[in-house]
C-alpha positions as CSV (number, residue, x, y, z in Angstrom):
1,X,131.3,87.3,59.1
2,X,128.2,89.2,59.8
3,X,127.8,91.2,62.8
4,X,124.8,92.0,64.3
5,X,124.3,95.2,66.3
6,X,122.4,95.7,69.3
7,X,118.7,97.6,68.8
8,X,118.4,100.6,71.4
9,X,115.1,101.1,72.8
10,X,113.5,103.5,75.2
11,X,111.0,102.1,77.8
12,X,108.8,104.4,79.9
13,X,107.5,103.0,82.8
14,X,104.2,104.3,84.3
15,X,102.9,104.0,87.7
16,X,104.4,104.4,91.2
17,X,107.8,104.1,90.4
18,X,109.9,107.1,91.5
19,X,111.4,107.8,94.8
20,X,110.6,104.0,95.6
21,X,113.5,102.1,94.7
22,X,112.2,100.8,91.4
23,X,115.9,101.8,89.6
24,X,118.0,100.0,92.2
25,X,115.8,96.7,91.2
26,X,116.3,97.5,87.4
27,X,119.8,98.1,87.7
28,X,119.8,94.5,89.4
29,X,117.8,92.9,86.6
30,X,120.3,94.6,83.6
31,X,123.3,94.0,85.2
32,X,121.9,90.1,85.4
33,X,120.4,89.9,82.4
34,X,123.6,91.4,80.8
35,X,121.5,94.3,79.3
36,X,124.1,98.0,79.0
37,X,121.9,100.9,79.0
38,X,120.9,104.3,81.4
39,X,118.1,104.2,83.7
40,X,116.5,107.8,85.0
41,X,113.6,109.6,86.5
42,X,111.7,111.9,83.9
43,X,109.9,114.9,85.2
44,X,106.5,113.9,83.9
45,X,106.7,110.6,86.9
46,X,107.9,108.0,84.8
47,X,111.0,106.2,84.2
48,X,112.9,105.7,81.4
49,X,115.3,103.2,80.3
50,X,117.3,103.4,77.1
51,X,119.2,99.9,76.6
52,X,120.5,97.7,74.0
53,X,118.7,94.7,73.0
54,X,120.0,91.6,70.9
55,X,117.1,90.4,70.3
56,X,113.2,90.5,70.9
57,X,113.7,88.2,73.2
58,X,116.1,89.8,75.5
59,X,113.7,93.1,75.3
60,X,110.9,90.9,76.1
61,X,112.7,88.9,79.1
62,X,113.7,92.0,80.9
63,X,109.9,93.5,80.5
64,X,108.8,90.8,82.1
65,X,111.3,90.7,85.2
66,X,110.2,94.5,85.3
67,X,107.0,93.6,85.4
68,X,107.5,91.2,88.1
69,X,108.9,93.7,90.5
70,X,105.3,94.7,91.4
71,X,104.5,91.4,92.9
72,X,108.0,91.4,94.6
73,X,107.8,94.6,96.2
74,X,104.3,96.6,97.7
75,X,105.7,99.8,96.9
76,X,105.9,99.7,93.7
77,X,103.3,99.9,90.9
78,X,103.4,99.7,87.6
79,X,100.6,100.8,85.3
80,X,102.1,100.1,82.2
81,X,105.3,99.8,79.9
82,X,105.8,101.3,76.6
83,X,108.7,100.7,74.5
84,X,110.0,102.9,71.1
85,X,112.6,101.6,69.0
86,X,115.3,104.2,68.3
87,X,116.2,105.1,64.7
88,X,119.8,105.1,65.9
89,X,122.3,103.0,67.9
90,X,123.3,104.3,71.0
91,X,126.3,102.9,72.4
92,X,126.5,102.5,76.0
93,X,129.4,101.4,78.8
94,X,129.2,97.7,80.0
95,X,126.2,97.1,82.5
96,X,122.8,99.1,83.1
97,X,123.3,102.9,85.0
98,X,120.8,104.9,86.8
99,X,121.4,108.8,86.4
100,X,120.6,111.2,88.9
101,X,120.2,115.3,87.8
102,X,120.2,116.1,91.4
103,X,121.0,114.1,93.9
104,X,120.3,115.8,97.4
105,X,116.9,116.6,95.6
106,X,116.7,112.8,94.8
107,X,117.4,111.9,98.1
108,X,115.3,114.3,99.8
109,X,112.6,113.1,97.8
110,X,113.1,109.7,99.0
111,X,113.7,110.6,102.9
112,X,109.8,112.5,102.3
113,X,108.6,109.5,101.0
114,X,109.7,107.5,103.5
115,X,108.6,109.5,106.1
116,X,105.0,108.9,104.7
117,X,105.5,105.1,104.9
118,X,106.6,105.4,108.4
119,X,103.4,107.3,109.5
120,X,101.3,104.9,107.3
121,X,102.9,102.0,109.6
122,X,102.4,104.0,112.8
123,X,98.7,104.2,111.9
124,X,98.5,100.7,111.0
125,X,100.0,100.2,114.6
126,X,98.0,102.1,116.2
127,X,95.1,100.3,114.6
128,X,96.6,96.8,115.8
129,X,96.7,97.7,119.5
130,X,92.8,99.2,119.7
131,X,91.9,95.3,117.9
132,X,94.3,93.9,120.6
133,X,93.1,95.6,123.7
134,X,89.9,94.6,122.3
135,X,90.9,91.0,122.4
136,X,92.5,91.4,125.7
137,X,89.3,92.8,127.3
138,X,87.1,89.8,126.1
139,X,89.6,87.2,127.4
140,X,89.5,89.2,130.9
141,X,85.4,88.8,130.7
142,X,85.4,84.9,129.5
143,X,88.1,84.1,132.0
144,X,85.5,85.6,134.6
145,X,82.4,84.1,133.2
146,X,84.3,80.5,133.2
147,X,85.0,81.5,136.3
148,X,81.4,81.9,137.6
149,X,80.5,78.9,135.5
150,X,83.0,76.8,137.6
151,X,81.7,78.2,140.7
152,X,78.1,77.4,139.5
153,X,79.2,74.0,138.3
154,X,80.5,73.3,142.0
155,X,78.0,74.1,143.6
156,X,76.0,72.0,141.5
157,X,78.6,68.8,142.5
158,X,78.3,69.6,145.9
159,X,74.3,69.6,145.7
160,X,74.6,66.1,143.5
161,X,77.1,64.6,146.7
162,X,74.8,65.6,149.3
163,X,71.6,63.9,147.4
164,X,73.8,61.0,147.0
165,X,74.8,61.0,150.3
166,X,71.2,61.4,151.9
167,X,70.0,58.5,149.0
């Protein structure tokens, strides 16, 4: 009986993808797809997952969900993925694992970059009510113009009746 072993490959993935909750969604995908490996932040803004694959296939599958995530989620972007095949076999525990070096720096990180998506939505806000009061100030002159155009458009009945009447 032949048995084949796992290939181990590192993927770096490029874009916006620290501090925005891109290794919570690959931890989702590996643990899915059935994929054991490590998932981490690298210092240079990339992240990197060394995982066993069983075949091309499997590799292939799980680049694709990756790739996916972009359209699933705004925060995320994903400039490209690049893949190495290790010389060597790494054996890893059951199921995909993110590593954190520091994690009060890690969530730090992500509590700063949330705080710059809550001001971006606060200015997107404020953006929404000028365009609203904008809308609410037309309505208040086309109720008044219909207004005047009623009152205009009575008269005129009023004018028609009398004629009528005096016909």
């Amino acid at each position: 009986m032949v048995i084949i072993m796992p290939t181990t490959y590192e993927l770096k993935i490029y874009g916006k993808v620290q501090h925005v909750g891109f290794r919570d969604r690959i931890e989702n995908i590996g643990k899915g797809l059935g994929i054991n490996g490590i998932i981490y932040n690298y210092k240079d803004g990339t992240v990197r997952i060394l995982a066993n694959f069983d075949d091309e296939e499997d590799k292939e599958l799980f680049k694709k969900y990756i790739e996916r995530l972009e359209k699933k989620d705004k925060l995320i972007e994903i400039e490209k993925i690049e893949e190495k095949r290790l010389n060597t076999y790494i054996e890893f525990p059951e199921g995909i694992s993110r590593l954190s070096s520091d994690d009060i720096l890690e969530l730090n990180k992500k509590l700063d970059e949330g705080v710059k998506y809550i001001k971006l939505i606060f200015a997107e806000l404020e953006e929404h009510k000028k365009v609203l009061l904008e809308i609410k100030d037309m309505h208040v002159k086309t109720v008044e113009i219909l207004s005047e155009h009623t009152r205009i458009l009575n008269e005129i009945k009023d004018t028609l009746k009398d004629i009528k009447d005096k016909l």
